[in-house]
N, C-alpha and C positions, 0 to 999 in steps of 0.2 A: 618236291625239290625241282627249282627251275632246271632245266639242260643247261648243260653249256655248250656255245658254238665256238668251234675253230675259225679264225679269220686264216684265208687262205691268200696271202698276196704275192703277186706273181714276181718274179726276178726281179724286171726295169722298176717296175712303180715301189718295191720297196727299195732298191737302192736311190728311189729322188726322194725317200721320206727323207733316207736317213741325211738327206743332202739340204735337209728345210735347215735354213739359218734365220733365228731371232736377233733381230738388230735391237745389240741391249747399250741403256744409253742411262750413263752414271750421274747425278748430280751431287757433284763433289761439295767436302765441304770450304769456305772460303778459309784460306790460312795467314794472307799478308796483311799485314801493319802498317798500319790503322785498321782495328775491324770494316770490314763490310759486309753488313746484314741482306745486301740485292742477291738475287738469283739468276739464273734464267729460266728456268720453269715451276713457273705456280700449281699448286697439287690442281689448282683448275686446268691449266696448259696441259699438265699430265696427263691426266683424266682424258682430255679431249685427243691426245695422240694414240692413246690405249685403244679410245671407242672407234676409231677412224683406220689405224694401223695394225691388223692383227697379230702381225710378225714384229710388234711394238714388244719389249720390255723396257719398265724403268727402274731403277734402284738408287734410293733416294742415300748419301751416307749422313750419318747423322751430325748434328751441326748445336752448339750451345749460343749462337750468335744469329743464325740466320730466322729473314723476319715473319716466315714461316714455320711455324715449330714443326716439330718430328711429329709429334700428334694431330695437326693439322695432316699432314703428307698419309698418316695411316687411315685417318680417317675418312680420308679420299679414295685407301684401297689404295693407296701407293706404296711398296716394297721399304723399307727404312734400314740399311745394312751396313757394315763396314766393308762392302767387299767389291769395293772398285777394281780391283785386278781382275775381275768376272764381266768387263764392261766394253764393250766396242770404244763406243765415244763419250770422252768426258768432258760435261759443260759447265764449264765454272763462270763468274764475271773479270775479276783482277788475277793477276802471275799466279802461277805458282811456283811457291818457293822450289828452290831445285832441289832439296832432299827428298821432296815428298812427289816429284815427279814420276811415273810408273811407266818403265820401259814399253818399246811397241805399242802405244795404244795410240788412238785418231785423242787430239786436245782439239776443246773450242776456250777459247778468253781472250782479254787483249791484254796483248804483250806486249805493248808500247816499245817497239823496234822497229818499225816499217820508217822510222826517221832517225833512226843509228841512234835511239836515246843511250846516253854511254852506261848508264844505272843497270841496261836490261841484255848487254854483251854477254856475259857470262850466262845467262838462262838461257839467251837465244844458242847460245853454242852446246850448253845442255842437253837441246832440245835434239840437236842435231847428232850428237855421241849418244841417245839412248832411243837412237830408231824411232823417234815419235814423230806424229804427222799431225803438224799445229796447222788450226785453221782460224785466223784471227777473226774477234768479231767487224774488227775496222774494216776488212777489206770484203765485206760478204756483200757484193752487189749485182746488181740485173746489170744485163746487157751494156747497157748505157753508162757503166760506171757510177750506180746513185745507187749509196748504201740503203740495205734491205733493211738492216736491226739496228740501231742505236739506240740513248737514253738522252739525247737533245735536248728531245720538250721538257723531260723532267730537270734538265738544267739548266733549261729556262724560265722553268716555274716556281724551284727555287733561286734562282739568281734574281727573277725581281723582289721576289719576296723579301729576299735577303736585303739588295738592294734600299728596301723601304728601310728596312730596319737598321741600316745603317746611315742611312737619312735624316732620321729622328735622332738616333744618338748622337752623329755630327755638330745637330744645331739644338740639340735639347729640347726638345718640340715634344717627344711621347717615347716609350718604350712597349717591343715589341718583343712577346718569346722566341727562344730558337726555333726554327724550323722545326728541327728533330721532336722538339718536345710536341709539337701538332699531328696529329692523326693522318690527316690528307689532304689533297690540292681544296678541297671544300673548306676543311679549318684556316687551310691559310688565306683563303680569301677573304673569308669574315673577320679575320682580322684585321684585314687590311682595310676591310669596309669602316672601323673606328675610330682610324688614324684622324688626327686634325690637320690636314695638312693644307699650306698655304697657297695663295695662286700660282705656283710654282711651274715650269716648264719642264717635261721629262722628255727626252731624247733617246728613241732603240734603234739601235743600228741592226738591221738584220733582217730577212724573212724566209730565212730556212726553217726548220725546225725548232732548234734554240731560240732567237727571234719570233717566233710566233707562237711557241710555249709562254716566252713571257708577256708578251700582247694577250695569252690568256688571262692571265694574272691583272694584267690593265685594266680589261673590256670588264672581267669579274666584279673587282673593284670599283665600275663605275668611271673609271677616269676618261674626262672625253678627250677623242682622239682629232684631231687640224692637222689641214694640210701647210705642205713646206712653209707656201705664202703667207701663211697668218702664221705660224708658228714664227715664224724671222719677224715677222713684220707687226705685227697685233698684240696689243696686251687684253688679259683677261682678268677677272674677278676670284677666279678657281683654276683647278689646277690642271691640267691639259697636258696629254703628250703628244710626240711626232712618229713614226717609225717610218723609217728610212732607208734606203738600199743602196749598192756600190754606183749604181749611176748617179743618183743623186749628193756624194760625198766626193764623187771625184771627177774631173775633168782631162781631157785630153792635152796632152803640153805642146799640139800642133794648133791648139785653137779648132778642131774639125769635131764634130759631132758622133760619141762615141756610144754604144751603147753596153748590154751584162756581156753577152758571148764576148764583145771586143776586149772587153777588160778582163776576163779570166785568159784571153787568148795574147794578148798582151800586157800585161799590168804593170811596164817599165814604161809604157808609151803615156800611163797619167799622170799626173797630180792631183793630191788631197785637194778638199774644196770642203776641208770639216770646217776650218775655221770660224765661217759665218756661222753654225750652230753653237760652237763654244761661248760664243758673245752671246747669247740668249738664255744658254740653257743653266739649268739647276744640278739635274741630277740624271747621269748619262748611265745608261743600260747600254753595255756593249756583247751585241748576240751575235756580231758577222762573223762570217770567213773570212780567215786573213792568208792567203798562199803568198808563195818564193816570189817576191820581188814587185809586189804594189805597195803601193806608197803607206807614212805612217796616217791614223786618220788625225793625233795631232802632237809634234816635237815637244822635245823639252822646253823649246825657247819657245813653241807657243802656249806653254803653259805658264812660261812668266812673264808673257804681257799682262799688260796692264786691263786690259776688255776681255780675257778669261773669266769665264763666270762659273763655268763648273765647278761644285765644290763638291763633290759625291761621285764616285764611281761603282759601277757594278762590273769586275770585266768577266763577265760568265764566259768569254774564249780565251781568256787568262794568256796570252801570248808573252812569255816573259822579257820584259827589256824591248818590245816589238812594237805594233804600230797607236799601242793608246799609251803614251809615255809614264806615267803616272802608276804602271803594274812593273813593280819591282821586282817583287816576285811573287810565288802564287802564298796565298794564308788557308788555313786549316778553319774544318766544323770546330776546332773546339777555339781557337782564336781567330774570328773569321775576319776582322778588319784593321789594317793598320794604316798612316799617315803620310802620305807624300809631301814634300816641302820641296815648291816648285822652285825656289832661289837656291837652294844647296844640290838640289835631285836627288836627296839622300830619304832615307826614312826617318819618321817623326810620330811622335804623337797623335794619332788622327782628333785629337781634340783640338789641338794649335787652334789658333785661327787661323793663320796660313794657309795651313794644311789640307790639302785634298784627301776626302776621307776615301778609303779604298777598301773594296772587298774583291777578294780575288781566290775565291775557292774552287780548287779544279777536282773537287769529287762532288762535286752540289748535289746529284740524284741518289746520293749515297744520305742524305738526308730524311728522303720521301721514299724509303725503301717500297714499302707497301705497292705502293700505285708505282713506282718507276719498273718493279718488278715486274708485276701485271702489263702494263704498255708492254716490256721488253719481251715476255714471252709468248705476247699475241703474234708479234711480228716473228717472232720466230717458227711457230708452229704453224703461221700461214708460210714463211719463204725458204725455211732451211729444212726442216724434218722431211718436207713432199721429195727433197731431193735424195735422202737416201732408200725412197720406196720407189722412185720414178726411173732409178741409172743415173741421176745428176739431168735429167733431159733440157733443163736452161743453161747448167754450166755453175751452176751458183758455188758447187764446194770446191771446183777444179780452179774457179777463179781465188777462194778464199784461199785454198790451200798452199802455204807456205814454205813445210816440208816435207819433204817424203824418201825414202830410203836411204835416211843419214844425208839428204843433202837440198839444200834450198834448189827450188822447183824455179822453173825459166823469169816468169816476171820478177822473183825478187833474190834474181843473181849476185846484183848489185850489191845487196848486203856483205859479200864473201870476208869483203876486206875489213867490212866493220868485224864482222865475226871472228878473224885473224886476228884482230888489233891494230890495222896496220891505220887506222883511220880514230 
């Protein structure tokens, strides 16, 4: 019979055992409408916070939507429970609904309210009457103000894709499956590698993220990329695109030579200078930032000139009623494109002739769950999780952090009144 030993532990060290805290970290399941099958942590992501953070727990709750199964999650050795009430912080991607909100706990998701959206008053006030401390994904940024986590690229890699496929229907040229029904950014490419398409000019405004997710999609596809001058000025054989940024669409209204900082730092001081790409182009991918008070990149009335040639929109920044005239409002995966009719400004048919064909989906990465999940949880696991092992030592949750003891925290004061109603 082995002995057994006594552990003898002295006063101090056992009162720091009992003082060990596991930072346990819930992935809820998604609950608003319209499903969305994205996450934020892939049982890969998990896995690698587990091996890395010892004082790591995660507990996965179970989900009949999400595009990771439960059985994926266990087979990773990931916990799969109902019992988020057992959780530090919970990481979800869209709102959640206010029934199902769990008093006192740290929330991560985007709550689409950092811009008084009026739809999300009542959650944000939720938020604030059940002691919870929301830390949105929008505002999780370094130093510098340049978001850590987003899903961008992946809606810019469904928005051209989409894009194409809304192209082909427009003019009757070839048909394309939905996104959805594609596996990953590889399947959409090769589709797009079959398309027949004609000499045609395409036009991406953008090269943040969004913008140059869809420039993957381009470069994938083959399609060759010209600069401004031959894009305005050159005809070709095949079909060619441009991509393009705020210096190049806008000009200064002194006549003086502006450049990106001057234009985010002023942007009442330009005007558009889309025009001369409208007269050229075919089929326009709109991937830029559009902030309070720079110009449209093109009005209603210059969409019914008569040297308007776009007949195709993609606005993957979906800015409603805002500076690409032609997005009326945003359209859904399950009806992705509808018709502008530049003489009335009203919606139509996107089959018209007339008609500017319009896709304007503002959950595009909700498409490519798969891979938009994977991207989102890289970025998370390298810039948010180090922060609750480290003290926060960059600042990244103190800046995120929205609320905290029943009351919106200094940066987003502002909100009070939206939260009152008085706005």
């Amino acid at each position: 019979m082995k002995s057994l030993r006594t552990l003898i532990i002295p006063p101090n060290l056992g009162q720091n055992l009992y003082q060990i805290h596991f930072m346990r970290f819930g992935i809820i399941r998604e609950r608003k409408n319209p499903p969305d099958r994205r996450v934020v942590l892939s049982p890969e992501a998990c896995q690698k916070v587990l091996s890395t953070y010892e004082d790591a727990q995660i507990i996965v709750e179970p989900s009949p939507i999400r595009v990771f199964t439960n059985e994926e999650y266990k087979e990773a050795g990931i916990k799969v429970a109902s019992k988020m009430e057992d959780c530090d912080a919970l990481l979800g991607v869209k709102e959640v609904p206010i029934k199902n909100l769990i008093p006192n706990k740290k929330y991560f998701f985007f709550s689409h309210t950092i811009k008084k959206q009026p739809y999300n008053r009542k959650l944000l006030k939720a938020i604030l009457e059940k002691n919870i401390e929301l830390y949105d994904h929008e505002v999780i940024t370094n130093e510098k103000g340049i978001r850590l986590v987003a899903f961008g690229r992946y809606a810019g890699i469904v928005g051209a894709y989409n894009g194409f496929r809304a192209y082909g229907l427009k003019n009757k040229l070839y048909k394309l499956p939905k996104a959805q029904k594609l596996a990953d950014q590889k399947a959409l490419i090769e589709s797009l590698k079959n398309i027949p398409l004609p000499n045609i000019k395409v036009l991406l405004t953008g090269k943040g993220r969004v913008g140059n997710g869809a420039k993957e999609m381009l470069d994938g596809m083959n399609l060759k990329q010209v600069g401004v001058q031959e894009f305005l000025e050159d005809t070709f054989d095949h079909a060619v695109y441009c991509q393009i940024d705020v210096d190049e669409y806008n000009l200064r209204k002194d006549g003086t030579k502006g450049n990106m900082q001057d234009f985010f730092d002023h942007p009442d001081a330009y005007r558009s200078n889309f025009f001369r790409f409208a007269m050229v182009s075919d089929f326009y991918i709109a991937g830029h930032f559009y902030g309070d008070g720079a110009p449209f990149l093109f009005t209603r009335e210059d969409a019914k000139h008569p040297d308007f040639k776009i007949n195709t929109v993609a606005d993957i920044s979906c800015d409603i009623d805002g500076p690409v005239a032609s997005t009326l409002r945003s359209s859904t995966i399950a009806d992705p494109i509808y018709g502008y009719d530049p003489n009335t400004e009203t919606e139509t048919n996107y089959r018209n002739k007339k008609a500017i064909a319009v896709m304007a989906v503002d959950n595009l990465p909700a498409e490519l769950p798969r891979d938009a999940s994977g991207g989102f949880a890289e970025a998370f696991v390298k810039h948010v999780i180090p922060a609750f092992f480290n003290k926060d030592a960059d600042g990244i949750l103190n800046r995120a952090r929205m609320t905290k003891n029943g009351k919106l925290t200094e940066p987003y004061t502002y909100l009070q009144d939206y939260v009152d109603g008085k706005e």
